[in-house]
N, CA, C and O of each residue as an XYZ file, in Angstrom:
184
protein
N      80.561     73.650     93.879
C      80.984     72.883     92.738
C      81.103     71.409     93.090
O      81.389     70.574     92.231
N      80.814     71.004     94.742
C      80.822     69.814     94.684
C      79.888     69.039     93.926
O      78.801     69.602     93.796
N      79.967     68.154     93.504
C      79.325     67.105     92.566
C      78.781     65.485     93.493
O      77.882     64.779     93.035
N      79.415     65.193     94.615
C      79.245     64.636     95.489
C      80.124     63.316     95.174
O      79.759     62.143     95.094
N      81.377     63.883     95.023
C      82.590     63.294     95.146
C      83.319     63.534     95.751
O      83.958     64.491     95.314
N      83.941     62.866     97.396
C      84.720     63.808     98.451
C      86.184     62.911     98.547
O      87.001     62.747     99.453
N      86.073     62.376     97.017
C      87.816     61.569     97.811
C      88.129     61.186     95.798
O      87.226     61.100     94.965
N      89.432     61.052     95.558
C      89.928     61.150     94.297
C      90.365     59.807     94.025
O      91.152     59.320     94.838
N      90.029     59.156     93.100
C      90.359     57.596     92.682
C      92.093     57.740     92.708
O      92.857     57.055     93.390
N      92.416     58.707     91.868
C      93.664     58.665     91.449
C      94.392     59.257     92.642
O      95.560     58.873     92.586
N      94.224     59.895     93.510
C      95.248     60.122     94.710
C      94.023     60.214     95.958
O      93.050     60.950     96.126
N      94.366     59.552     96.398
C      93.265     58.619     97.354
C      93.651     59.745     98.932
O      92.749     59.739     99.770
N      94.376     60.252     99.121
C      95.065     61.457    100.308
C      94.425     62.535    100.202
O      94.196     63.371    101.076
N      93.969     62.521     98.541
C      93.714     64.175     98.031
C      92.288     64.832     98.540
O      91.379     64.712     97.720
N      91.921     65.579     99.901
C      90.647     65.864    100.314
C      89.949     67.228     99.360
O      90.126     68.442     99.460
N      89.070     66.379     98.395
C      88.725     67.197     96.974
C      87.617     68.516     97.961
O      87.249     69.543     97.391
N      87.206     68.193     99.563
C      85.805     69.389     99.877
C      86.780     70.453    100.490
O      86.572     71.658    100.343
N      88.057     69.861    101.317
C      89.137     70.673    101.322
C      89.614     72.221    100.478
O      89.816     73.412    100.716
N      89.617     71.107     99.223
C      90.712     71.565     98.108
C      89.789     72.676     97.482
O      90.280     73.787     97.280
N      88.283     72.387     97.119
C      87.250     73.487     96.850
C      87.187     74.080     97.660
O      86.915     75.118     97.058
N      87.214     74.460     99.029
C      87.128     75.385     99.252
C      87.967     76.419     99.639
O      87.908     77.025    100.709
N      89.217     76.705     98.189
C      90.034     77.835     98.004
C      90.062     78.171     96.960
O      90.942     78.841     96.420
N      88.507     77.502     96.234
C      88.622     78.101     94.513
C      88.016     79.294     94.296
O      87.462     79.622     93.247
N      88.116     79.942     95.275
C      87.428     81.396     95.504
C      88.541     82.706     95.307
O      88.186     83.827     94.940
N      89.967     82.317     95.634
C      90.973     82.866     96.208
C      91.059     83.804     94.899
O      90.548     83.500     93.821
N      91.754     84.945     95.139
C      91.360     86.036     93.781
C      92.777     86.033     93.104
O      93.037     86.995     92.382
N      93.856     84.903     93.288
C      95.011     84.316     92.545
C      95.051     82.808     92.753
O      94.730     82.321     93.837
N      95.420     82.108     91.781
C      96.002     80.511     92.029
C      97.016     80.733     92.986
O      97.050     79.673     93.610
N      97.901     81.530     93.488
C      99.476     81.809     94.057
C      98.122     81.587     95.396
O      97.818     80.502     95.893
N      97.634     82.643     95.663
C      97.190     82.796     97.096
C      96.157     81.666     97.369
O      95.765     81.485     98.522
N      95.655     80.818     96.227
C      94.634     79.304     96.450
C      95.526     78.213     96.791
O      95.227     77.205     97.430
N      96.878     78.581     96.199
C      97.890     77.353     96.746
C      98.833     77.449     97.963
O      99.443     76.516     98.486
N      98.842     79.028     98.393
C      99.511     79.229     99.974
C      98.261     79.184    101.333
O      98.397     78.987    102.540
N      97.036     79.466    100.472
C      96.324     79.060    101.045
C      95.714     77.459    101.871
O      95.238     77.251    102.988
N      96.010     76.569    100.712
C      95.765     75.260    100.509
C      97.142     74.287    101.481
O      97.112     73.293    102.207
N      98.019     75.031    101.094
C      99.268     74.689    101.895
C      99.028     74.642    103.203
O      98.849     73.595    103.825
N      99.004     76.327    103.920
C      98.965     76.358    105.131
C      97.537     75.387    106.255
O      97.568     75.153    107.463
N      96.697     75.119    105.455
C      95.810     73.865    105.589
C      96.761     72.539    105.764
O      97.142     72.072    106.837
N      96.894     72.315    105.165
C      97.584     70.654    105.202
C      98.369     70.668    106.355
O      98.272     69.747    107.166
N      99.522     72.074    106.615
C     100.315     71.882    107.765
C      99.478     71.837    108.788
O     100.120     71.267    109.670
N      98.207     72.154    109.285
C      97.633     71.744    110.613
C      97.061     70.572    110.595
O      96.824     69.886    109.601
N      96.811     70.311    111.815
C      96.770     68.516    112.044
C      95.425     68.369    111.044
O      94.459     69.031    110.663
N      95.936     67.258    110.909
C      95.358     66.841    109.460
C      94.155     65.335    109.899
O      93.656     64.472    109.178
N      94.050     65.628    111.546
C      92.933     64.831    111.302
C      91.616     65.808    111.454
O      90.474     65.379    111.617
N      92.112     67.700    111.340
C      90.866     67.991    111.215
C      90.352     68.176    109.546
O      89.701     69.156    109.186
N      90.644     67.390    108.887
C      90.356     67.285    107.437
C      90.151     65.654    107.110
O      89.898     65.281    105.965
């Protein structure tokens, strides 16, 4: 679903190739504990 946009005007932190790839998850609950436990690891591998 990327479109070849990898960074968000409006929240400039927000890593959008990241963030797609948990739009798979078979609940929003488990795309956002998913998405979470991402951010807590070092975050310069994102």
């Amino acid at each position: 679903m990327n479109r070849g946009i990898s960074a968000s005007e409006v929240l400039p932190g927000l890593d959008l190739d990241l963030l797609t790839t948990f739009l798979d998850r078979p609940t929003t609950f488990e795309a956002i504990r998913a998405y979470r436990a991402a951010l807590r690891t070092d975050p310069n591998d994102h």
